[in-house]
Biopython code that builds the backbone (N, CA, C, O; Angstrom):
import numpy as np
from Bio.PDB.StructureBuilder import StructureBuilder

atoms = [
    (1, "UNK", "N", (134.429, 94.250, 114.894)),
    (1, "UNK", "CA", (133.145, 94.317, 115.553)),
    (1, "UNK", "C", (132.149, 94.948, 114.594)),
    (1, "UNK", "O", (132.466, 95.681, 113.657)),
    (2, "UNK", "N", (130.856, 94.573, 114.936)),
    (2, "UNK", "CA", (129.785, 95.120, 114.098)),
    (2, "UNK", "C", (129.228, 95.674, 114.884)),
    (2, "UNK", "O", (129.300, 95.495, 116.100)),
    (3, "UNK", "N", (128.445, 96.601, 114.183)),
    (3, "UNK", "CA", (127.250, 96.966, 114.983)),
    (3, "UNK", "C", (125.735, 97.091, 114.281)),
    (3, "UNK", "O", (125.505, 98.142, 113.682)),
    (4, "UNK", "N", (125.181, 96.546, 114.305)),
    (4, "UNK", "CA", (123.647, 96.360, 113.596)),
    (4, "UNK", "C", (122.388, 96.824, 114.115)),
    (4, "UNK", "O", (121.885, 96.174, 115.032)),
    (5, "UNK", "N", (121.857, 97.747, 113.717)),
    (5, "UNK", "CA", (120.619, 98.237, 114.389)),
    (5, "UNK", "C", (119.123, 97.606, 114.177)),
    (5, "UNK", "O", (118.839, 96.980, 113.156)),
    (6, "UNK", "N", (118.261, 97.815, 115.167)),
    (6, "UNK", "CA", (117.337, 96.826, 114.966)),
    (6, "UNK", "C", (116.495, 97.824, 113.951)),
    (6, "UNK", "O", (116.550, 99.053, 113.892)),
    (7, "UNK", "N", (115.665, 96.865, 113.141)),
    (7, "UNK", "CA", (114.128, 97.816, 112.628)),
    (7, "UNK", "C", (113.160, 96.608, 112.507)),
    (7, "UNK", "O", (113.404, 95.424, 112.740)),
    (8, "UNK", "N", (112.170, 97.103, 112.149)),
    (8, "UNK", "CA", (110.657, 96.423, 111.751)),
    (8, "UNK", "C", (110.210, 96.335, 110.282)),
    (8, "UNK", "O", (109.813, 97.308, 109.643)),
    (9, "UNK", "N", (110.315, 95.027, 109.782)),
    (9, "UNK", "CA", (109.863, 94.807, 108.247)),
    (9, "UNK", "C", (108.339, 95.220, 108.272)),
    (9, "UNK", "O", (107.550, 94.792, 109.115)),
    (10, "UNK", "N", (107.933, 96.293, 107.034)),
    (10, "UNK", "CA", (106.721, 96.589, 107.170)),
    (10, "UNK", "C", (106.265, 96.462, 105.693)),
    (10, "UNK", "O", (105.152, 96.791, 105.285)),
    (11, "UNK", "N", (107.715, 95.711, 104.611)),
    (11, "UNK", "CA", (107.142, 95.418, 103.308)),
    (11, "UNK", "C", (108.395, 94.610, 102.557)),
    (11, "UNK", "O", (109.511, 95.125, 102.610)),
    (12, "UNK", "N", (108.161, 93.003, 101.668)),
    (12, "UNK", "CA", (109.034, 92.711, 101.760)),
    (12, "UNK", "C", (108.734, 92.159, 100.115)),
    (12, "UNK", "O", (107.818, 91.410, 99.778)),
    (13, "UNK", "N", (109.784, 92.762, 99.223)),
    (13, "UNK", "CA", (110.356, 92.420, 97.961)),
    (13, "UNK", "C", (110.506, 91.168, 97.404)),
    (13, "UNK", "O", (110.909, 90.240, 98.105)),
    (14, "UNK", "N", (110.204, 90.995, 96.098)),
    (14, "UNK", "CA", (110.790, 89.724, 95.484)),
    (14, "UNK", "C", (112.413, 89.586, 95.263)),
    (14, "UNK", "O", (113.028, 88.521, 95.316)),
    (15, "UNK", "N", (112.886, 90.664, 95.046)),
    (15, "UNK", "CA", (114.332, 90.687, 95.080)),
    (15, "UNK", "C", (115.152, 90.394, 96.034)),
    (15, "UNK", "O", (116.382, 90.402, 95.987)),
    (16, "UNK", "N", (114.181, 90.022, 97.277)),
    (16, "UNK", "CA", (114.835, 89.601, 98.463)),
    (16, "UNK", "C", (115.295, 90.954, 99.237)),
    (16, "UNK", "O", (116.405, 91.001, 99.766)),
    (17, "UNK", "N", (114.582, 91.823, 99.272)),
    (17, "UNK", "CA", (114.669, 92.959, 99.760)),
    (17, "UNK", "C", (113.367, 93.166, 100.518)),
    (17, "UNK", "O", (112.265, 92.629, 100.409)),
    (18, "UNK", "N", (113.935, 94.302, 101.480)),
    (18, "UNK", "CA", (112.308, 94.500, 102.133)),
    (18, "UNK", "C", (112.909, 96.076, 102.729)),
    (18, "UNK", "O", (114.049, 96.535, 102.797)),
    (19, "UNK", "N", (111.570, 96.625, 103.105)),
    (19, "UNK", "CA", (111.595, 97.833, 103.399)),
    (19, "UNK", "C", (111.114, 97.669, 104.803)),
    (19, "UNK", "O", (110.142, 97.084, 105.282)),
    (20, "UNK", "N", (112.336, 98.536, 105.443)),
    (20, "UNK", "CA", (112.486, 98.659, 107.252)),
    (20, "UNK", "C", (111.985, 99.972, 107.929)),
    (20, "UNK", "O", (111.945, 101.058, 107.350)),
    (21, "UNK", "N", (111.657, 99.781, 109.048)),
    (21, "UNK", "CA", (111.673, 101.168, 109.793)),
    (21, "UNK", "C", (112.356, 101.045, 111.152)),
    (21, "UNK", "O", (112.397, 100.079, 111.913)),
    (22, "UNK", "N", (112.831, 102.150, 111.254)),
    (22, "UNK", "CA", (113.523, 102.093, 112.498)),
    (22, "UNK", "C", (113.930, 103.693, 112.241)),
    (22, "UNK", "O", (114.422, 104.351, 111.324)),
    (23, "UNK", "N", (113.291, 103.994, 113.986)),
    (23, "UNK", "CA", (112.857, 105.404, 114.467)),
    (23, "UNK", "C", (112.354, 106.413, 113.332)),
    (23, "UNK", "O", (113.002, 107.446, 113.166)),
    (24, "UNK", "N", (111.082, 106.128, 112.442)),
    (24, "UNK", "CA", (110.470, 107.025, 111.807)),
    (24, "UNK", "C", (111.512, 107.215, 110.555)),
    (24, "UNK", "O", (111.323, 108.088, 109.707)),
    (25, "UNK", "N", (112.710, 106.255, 110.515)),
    (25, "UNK", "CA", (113.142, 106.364, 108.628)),
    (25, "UNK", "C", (113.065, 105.053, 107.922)),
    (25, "UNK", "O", (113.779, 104.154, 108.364)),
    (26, "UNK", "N", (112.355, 104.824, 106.958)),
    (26, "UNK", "CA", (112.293, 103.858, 106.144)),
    (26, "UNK", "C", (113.529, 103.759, 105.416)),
    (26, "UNK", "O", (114.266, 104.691, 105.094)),
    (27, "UNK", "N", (113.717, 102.212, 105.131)),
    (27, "UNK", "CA", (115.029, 102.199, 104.013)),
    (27, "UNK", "C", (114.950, 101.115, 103.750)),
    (27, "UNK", "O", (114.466, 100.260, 104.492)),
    (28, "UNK", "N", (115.470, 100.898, 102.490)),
    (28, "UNK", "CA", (115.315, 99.120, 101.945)),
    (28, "UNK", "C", (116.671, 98.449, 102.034)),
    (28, "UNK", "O", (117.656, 98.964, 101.505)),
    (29, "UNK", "N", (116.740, 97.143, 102.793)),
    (29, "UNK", "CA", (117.610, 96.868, 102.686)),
    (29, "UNK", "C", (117.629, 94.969, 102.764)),
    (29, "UNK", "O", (116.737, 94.304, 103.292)),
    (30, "UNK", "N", (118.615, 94.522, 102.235)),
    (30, "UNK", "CA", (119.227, 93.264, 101.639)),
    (30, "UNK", "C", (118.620, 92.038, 102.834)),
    (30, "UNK", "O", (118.902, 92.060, 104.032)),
    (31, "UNK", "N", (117.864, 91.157, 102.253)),
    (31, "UNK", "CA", (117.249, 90.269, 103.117)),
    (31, "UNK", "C", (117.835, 88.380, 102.893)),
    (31, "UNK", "O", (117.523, 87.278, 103.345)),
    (32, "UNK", "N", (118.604, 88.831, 102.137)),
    (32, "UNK", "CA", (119.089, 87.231, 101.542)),
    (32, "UNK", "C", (119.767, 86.138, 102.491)),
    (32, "UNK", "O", (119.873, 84.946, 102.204)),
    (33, "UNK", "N", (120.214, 86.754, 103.689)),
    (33, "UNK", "CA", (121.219, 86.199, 104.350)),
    (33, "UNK", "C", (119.997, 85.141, 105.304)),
    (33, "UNK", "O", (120.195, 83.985, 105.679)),
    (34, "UNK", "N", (118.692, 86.014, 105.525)),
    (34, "UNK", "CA", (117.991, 85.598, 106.430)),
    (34, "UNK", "C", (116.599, 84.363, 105.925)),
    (34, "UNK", "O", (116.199, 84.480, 104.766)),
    (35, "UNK", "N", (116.073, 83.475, 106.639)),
    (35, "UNK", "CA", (114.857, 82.798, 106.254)),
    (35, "UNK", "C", (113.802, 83.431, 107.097)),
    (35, "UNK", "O", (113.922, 83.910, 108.225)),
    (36, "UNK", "N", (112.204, 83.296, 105.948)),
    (36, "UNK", "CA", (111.287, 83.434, 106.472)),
    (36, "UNK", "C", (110.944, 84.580, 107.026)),
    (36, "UNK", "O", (110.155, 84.598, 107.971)),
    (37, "UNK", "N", (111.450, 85.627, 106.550)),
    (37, "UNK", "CA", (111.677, 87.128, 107.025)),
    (37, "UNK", "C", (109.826, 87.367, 106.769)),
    (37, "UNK", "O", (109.436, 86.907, 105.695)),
    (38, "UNK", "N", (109.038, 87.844, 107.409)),
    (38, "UNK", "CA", (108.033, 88.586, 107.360)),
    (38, "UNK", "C", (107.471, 89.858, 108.076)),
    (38, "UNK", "O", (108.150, 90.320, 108.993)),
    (39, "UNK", "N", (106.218, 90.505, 107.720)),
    (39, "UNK", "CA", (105.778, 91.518, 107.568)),
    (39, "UNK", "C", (106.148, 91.850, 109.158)),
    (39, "UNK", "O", (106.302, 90.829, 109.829)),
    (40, "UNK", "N", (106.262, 92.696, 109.638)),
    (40, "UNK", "CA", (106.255, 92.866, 111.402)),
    (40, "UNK", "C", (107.089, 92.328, 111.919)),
    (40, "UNK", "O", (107.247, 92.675, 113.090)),
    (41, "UNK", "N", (108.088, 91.189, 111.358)),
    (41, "UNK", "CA", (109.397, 90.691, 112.180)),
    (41, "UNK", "C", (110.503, 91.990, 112.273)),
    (41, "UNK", "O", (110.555, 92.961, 111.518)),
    (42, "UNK", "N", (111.267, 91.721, 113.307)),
    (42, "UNK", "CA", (112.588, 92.983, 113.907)),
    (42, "UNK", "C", (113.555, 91.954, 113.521)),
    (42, "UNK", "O", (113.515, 90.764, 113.832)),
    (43, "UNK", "N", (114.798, 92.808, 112.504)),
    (43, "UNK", "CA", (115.803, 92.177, 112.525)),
    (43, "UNK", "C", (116.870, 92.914, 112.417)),
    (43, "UNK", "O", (116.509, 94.024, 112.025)),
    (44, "UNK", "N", (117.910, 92.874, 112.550)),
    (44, "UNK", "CA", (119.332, 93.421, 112.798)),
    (44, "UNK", "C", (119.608, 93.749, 111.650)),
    (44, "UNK", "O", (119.329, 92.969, 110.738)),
    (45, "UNK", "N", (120.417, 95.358, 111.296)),
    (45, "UNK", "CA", (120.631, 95.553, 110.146)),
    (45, "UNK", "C", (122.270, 96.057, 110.246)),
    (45, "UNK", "O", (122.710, 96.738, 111.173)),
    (46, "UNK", "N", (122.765, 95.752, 109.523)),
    (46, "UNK", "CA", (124.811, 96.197, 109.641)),
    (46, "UNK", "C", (124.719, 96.563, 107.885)),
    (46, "UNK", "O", (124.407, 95.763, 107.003)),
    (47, "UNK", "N", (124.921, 97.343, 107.794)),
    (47, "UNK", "CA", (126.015, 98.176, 106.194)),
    (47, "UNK", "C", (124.332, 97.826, 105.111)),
    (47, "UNK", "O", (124.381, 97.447, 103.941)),
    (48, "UNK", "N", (123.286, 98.025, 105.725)),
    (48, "UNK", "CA", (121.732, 97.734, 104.473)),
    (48, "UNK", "C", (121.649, 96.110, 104.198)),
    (48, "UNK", "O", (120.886, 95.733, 103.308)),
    (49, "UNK", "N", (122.504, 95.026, 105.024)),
    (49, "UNK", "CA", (122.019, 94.080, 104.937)),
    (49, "UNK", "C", (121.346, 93.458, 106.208)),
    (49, "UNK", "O", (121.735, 93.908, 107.286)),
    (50, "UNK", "N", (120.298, 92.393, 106.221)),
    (50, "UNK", "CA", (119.676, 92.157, 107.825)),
    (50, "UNK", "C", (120.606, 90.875, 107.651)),
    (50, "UNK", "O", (120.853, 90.127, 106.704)),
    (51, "UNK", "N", (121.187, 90.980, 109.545)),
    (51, "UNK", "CA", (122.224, 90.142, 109.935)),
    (51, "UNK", "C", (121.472, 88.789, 110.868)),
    (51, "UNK", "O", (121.803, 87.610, 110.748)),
    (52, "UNK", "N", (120.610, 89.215, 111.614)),
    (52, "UNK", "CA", (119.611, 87.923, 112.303)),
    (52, "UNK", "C", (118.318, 88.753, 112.728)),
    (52, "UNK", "O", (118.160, 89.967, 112.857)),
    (53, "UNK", "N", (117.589, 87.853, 112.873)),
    (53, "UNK", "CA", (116.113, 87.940, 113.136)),
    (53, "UNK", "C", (115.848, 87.852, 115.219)),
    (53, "UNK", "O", (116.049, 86.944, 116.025)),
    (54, "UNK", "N", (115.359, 89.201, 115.364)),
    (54, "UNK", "CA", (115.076, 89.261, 116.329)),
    (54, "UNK", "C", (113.690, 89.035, 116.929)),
    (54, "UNK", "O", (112.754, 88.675, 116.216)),
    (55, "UNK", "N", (113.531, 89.290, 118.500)),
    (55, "UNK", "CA", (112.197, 89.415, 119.016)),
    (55, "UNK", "C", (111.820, 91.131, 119.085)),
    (55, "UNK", "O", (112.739, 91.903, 118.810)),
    (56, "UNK", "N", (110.982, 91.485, 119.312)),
    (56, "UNK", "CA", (110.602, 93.264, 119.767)),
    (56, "UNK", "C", (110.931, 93.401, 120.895)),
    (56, "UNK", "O", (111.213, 94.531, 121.293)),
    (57, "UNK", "N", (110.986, 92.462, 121.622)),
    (57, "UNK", "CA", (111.639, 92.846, 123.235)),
    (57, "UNK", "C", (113.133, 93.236, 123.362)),
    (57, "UNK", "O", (113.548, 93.986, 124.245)),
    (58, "UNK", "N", (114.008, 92.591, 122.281)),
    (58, "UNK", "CA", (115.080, 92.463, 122.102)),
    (58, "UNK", "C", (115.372, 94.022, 121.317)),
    (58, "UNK", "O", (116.270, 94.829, 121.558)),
    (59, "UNK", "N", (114.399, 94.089, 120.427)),
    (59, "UNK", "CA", (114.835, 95.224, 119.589)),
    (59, "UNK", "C", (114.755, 96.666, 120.509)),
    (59, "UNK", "O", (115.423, 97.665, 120.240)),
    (60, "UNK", "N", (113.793, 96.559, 121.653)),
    (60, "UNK", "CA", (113.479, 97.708, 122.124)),
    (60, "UNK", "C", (114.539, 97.939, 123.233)),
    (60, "UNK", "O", (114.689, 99.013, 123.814)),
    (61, "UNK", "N", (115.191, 96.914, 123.440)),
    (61, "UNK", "CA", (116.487, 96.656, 124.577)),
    (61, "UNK", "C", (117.678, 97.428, 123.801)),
    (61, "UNK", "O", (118.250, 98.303, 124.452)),
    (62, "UNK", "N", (118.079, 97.210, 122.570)),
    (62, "UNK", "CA", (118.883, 97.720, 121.812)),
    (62, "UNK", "C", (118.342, 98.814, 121.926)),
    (62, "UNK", "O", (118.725, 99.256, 123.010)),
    (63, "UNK", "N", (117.620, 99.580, 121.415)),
    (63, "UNK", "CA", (117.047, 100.934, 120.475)),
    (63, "UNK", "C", (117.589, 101.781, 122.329)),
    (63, "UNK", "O", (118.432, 102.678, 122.335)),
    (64, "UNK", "N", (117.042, 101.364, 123.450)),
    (64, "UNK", "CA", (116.899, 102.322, 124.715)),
    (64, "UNK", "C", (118.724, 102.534, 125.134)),
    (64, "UNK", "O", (119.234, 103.622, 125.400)),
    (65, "UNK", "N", (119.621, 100.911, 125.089)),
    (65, "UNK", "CA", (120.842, 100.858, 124.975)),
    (65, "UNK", "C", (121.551, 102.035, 124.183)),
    (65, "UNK", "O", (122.328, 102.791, 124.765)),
    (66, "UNK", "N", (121.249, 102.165, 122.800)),
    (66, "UNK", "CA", (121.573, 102.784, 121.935)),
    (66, "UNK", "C", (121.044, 104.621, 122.557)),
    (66, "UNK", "O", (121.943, 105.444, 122.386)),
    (67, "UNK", "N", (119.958, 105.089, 123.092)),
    (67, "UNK", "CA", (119.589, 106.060, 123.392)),
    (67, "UNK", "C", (120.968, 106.368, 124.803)),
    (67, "UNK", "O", (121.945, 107.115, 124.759)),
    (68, "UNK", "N", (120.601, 105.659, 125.665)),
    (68, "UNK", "CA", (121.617, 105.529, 126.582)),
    (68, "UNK", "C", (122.917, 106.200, 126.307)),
    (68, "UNK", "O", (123.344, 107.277, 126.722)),
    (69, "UNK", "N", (123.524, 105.194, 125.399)),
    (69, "UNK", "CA", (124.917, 105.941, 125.005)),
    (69, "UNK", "C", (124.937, 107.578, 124.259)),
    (69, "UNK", "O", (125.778, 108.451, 124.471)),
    (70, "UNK", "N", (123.592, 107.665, 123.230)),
    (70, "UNK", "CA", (123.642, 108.968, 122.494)),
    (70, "UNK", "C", (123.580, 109.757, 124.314)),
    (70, "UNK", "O", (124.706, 110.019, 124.737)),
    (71, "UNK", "N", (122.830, 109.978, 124.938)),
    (71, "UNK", "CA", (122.498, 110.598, 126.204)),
    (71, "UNK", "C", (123.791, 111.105, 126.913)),
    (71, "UNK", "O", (124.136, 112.285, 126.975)),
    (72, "UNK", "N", (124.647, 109.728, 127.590)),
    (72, "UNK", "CA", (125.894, 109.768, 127.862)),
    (72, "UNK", "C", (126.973, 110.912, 127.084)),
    (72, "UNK", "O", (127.807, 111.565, 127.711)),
    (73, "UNK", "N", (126.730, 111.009, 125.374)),
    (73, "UNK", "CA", (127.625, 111.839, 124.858)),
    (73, "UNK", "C", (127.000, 113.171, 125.105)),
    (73, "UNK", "O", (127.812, 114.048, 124.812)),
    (74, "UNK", "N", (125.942, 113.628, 125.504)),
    (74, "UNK", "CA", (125.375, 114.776, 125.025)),
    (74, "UNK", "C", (126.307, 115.880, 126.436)),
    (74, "UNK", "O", (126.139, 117.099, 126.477)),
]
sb = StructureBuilder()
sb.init_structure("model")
sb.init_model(0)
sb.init_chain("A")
sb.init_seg("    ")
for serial, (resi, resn, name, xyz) in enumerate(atoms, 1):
    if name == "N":
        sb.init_residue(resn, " ", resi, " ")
    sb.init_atom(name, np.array(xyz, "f"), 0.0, 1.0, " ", f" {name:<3s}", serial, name[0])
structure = sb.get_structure()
């Protein structure tokens, strides 16, 4: 099983890289797998590579999911 977190492309590389955010940390990570990746698209990220291209509705479903469970452990 994977697990891939969503972020928001807010800058995207010739190396086929682009720089993400997700919850206030930037990080660059591996865009090759995906087409047509642009500025403001949400896409799934597993081990610094993006795995598929999401919607923001989708991403914000994950991100609250994901809060959910941290909550549950606390």
């Amino acid at each position: 099983m994977c697990l891939g977190y969503p972020a928001k492309v807010i800058e995207i590389f010739e190396d086929k890289k682009a720089l993400v955010e997700y919850l206030g940390v930037k990080k660059t990570v591996n865009i090759a797998l995906l087409r047509d990746v642009s500025i403001g698209d949400y896409i799934l990220i597993h081990s610094g590579i993006a795995i598929e291209k999401i919607d923001q509705k989708e991403a914000e479903e994950i991100e609250k999911l994901f809060g959910e469970v941290k909550d549950a452990n606390n």
